[in-house]
C-alpha positions in Angstrom: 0.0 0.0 0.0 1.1 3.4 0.2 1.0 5.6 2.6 1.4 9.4 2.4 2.6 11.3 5.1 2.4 15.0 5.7 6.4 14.7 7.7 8.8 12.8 8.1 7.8 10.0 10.9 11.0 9.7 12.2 12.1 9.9 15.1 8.7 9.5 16.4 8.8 12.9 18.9 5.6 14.3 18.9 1.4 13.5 18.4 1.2 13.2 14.5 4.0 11.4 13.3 4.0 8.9 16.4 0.8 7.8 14.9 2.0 7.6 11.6 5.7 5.9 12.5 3.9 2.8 14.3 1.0 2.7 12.3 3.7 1.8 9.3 5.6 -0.1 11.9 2.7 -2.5 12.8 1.5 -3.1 9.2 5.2 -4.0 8.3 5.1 -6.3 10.9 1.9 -7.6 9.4 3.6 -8.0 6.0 2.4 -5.0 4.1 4.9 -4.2 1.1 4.6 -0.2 1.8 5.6 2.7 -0.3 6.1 5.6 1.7 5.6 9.1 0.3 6.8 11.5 2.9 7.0 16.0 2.7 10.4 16.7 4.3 10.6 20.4 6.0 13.5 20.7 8.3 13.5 16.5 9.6 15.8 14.8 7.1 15.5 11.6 5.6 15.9 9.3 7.8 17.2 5.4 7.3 15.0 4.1 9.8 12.1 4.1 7.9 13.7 1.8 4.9 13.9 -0.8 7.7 9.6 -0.9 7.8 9.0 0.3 3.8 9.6 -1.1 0.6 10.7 2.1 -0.6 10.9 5.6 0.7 10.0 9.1 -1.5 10.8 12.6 0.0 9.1 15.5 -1.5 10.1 19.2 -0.2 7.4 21.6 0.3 6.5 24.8 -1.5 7.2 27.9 0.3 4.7 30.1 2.2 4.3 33.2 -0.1 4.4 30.1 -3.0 1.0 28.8 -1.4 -0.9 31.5 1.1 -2.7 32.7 -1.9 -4.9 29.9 -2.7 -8.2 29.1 -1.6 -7.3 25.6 -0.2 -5.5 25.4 2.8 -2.1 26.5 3.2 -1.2 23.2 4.7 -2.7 21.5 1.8 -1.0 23.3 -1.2 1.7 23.3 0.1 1.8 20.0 -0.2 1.4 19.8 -4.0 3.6 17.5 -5.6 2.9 16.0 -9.5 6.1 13.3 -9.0 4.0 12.4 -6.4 1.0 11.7 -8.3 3.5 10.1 -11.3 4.8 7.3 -8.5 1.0 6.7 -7.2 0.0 5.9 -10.2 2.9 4.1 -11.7 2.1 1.5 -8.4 -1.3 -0.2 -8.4 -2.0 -0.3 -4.3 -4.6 1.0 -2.3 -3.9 4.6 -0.6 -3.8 5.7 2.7 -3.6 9.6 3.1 -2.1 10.9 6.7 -4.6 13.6 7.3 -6.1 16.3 5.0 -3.1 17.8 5.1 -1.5 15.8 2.3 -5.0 15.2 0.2 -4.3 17.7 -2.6 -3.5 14.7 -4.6 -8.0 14.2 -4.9 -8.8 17.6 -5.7 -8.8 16.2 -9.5 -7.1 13.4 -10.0 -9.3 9.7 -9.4 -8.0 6.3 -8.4 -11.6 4.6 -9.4 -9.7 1.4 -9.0 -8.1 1.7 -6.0 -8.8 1.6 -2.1 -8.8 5.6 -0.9 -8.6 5.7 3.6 -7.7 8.8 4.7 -6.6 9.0 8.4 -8.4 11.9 10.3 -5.7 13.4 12.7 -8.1 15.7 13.9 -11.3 17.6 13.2 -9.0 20.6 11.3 -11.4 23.0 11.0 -12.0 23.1 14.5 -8.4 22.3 15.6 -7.3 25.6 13.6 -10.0 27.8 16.1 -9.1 26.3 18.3 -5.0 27.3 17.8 -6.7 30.7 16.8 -8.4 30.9 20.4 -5.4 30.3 22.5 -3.3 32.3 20.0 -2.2 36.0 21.8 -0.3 37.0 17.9 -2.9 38.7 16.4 -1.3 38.0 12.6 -1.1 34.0 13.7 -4.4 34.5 14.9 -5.9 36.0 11.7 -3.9 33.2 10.0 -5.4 30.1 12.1 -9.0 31.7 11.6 -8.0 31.6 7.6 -6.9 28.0 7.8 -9.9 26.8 9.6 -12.4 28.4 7.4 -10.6 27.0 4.7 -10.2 23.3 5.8 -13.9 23.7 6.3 -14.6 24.0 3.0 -11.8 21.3 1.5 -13.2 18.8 4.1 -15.7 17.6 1.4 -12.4 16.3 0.0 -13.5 13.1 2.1 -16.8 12.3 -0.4 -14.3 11.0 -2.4 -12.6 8.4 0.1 -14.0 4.8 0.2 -13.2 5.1 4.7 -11.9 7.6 7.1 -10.2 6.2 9.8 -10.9 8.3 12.5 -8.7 8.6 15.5 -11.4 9.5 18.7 -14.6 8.4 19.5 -16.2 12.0 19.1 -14.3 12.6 16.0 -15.7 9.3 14.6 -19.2 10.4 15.8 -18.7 13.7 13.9 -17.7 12.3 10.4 -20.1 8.9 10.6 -22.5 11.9 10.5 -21.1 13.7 8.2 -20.2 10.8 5.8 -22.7 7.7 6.5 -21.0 4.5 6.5 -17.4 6.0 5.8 -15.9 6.3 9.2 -14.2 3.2 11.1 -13.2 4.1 14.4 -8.8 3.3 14.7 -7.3 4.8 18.0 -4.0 6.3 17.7 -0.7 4.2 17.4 1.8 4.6 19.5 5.0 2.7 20.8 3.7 1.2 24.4 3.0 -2.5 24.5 1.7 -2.5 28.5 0.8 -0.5 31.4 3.7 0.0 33.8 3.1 -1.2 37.3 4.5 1.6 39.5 3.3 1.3 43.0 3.5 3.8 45.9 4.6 8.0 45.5 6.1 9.8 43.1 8.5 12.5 44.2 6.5 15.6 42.0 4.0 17.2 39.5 5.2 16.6 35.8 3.6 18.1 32.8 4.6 17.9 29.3 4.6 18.9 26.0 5.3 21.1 23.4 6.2 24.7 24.2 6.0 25.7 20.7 2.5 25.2 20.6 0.0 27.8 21.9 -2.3 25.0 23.5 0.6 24.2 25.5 1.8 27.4 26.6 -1.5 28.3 27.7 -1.7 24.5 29.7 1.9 25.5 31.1 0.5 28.8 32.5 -2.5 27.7 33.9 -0.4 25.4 35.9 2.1 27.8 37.6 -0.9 29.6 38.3 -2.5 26.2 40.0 1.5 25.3 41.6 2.5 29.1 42.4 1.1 28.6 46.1 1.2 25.2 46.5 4.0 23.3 48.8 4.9 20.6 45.7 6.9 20.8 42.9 5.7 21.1 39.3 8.4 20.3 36.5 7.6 21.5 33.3 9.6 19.3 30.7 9.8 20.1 27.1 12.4 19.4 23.8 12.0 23.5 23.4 13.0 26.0 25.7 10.2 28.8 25.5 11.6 32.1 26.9 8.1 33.1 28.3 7.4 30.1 29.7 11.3 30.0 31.3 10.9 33.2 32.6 6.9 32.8 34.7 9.1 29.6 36.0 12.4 31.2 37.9 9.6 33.3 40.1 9.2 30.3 42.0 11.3 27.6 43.8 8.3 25.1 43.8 8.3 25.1 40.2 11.4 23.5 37.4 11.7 23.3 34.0 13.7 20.0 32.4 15.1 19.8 29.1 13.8 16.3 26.9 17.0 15.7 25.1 15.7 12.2 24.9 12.9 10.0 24.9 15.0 8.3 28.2 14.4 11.7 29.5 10.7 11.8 29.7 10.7 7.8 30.5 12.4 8.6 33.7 10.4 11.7 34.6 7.8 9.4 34.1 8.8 6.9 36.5 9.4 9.6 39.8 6.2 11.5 39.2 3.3 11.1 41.6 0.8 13.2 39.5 1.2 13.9 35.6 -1.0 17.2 35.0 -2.5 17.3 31.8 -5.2 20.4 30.9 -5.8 21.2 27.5 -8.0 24.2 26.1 -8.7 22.2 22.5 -10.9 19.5 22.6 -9.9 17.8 19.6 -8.5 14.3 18.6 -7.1 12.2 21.2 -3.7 13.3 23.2 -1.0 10.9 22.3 0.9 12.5 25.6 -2.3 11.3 27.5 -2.0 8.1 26.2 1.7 8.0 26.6 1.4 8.9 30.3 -1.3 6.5 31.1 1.2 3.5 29.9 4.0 4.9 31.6 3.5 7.0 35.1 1.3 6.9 38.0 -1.5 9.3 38.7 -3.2 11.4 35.6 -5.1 14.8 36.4 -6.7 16.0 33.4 -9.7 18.3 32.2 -12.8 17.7 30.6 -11.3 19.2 27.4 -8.5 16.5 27.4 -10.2 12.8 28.7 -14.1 13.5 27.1 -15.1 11.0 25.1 -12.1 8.9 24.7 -13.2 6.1 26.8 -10.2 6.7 29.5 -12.5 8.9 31.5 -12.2 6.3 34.5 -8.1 6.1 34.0 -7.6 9.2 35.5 -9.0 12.4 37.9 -10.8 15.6 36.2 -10.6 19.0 37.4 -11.5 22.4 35.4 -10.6 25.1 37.0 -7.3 26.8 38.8 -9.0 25.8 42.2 -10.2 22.6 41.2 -6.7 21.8 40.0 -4.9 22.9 43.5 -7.4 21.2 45.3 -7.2 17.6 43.6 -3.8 18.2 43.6 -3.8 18.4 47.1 -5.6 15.2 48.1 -3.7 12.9 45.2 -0.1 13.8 47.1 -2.3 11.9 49.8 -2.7 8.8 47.4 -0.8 6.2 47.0 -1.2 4.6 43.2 -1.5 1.1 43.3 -2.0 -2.2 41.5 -5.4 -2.2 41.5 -5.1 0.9 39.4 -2.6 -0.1 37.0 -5.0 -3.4 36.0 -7.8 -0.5 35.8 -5.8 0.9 33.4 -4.6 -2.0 31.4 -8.3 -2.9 31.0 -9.2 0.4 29.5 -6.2 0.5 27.2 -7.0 -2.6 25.4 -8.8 -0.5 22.7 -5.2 0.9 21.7 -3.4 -2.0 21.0 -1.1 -1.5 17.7 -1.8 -5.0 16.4 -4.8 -5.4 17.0 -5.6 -1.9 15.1 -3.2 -2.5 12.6 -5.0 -6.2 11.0 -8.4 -3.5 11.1 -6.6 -1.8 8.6 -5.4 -4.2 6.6 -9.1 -5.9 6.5 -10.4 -2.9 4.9 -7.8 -3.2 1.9 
């Protein structure tokens, strides 16, 4: 089959291309002969990936002034490519497109007699308000509104797939709406194979992400407001130092941020955290870092925004607001996490097993 990618999956550091690196991984595993297509930007081609594909194809994306005025979606033009088209058809298999991001492909060409799934990374309409509503840039702002009335519109891109594999249960109630009889439910791959049994305390708070991202500045602020008076420690870990971020940090002593150098990194941060705090302010997909943290730490404190309707609602405590937060977080530094609560949590996970989700695939080819 062949699979198009909208980056390079490799290594596998953050939401998107983690799905898309073991999604490839497991069907490999299953024996699918796959030809990768993948838009490099800035990641490199990496040898890893010949190890799980038949062949690998790197196609660089057009600029930003090349593609911002278009009607489709920036992140779809830009993603243009006719040698692309030229190998898809040269190669009789069916097609699996990683998000509307790399769908520019069906705006006019048809593959009648092929299998079409496109993989719904998220709702992108309403990912890109949401990006626009936590924005405080007024130009990226403008620019997210843009790309979400935009995406809008190009999502009836999707009439012409024969199944969109949808990545949530609400986004998979939203499109079997939308597109009767289309949309088969695949949770999100990911690397974990079983829940980690870590009994007893953790030492601190840990919550992490990416501070590039305006979803996760806002998530890292709202916690130093929730940890500010509190007498734990919060660490804030990310792969990017964000000078705003660093900056609301070094006011207090309660409150650290760590460097992820490695994925080791973040395994062991993992392991010496009592509570991993995880608010969001876009409800939309599924969190890989929830899912992640779920496998890998003890006790999980989320929002309504991050755990509705992804059927782990019973994995971990909710709180909403500031004081909310502060006061959960003061009763679960009374908790101990136990056995009983990893087997909870190994029970509710068993919807995201890689293998299992990866033959679902390959049944619909």
């Amino acid at each position: 089959m062949h699979i198009i990618s909208f980056d390079v999956p490799y290594p596998p550091s953050y939401g998107g291309v983690i799905d898309v690196f073991y999604k490839l991984k497991a069907l490999s595993e299953l024996g699918v002969d796959i030809y990768l297509h993948v838009f490099e930007y800035g990641r490199g081609k990496q040898s890893e990936l010949n190890n799980y594909c038949k062949e690998v194809y790197y196609y660089k994306r057009k600029s930003y002034l090349n593609s911002l005025l278009t009607a489709l979606p920036f992140r779809v033009v830009s993603r243009k490519n006719d040698q692309l088209i030229t190998r898809l058809k040269a190669i009789e298999a069916p097609i699996l497109f990683e998000g509307l991001h790399t769908c520019h492909t069906l705006v006019k060409e048809q593959f009648n007699d092929r299998k079409i799934l496109v993989r719904a990374h998220n709702i992108e309409h309403l990912y890109f308000y949401g990006l626009a509503k936590s924005e405080k840039n007024i130009l990226k702002k403008l620019y997210f509104k843009l790309e979400a009335k935009r995406f809008l519109k190009f999502e009836q891109i999707l009439k012409k797939a024969d199944n969109i594999l949808t990545i949530s249960p609400s986004e998979q109630h939203y499109f079997d709406e939308k597109y009767p009889s289309k949309a088969i439910y695949i949770p999100a791959f990911h690397q974990n194979k079983e829940v980690i049994s870590l009994s007893g305390k953790g030492e601190f708070a840990l919550y992490h992400g990416d501070l590039r991202v305006a979803d996760n500045i806002k998530a890292a602020e709202f916690l130093i407001e929730v940890f500010n008076d509190l007498p734990h420690k919060l660490i804030i870990a990310s792969s990017f130092k964000n000078s705003f971020i660093l900056n609301k940090i070094s006011k207090y002593q309660n409150i650290e941020f760590v460097t992820i150098e490695e994925q080791q990194t973040l395994a062991k941060l993992f392991t010496k955290a009592h509570i991993n705090v995880l608010p969001t302010f876009q409800k939309t997909g599924i969190k890989l870092k929830l899912i992640n943290t779920l496998y890998n730490s003890r006790l999980c404190l989320v929002n309504d925004e991050m755990i509705d309707e992804t059927g782990l609602e019973n994995a971990c405590e909710i709180a909403n607001t500031q004081k909310e937060f502060r006061e959960k977080v003061l009763l679960l530094f009374k908790k101990e996490f136990t056995q009983n609560d990893s087997n909870l949590r190994a029970e509710l996970l068993k919807p995201f097993d890689t293998k299992l989700n990866a033959q679902k695939i390959t049944e619909l080819l």
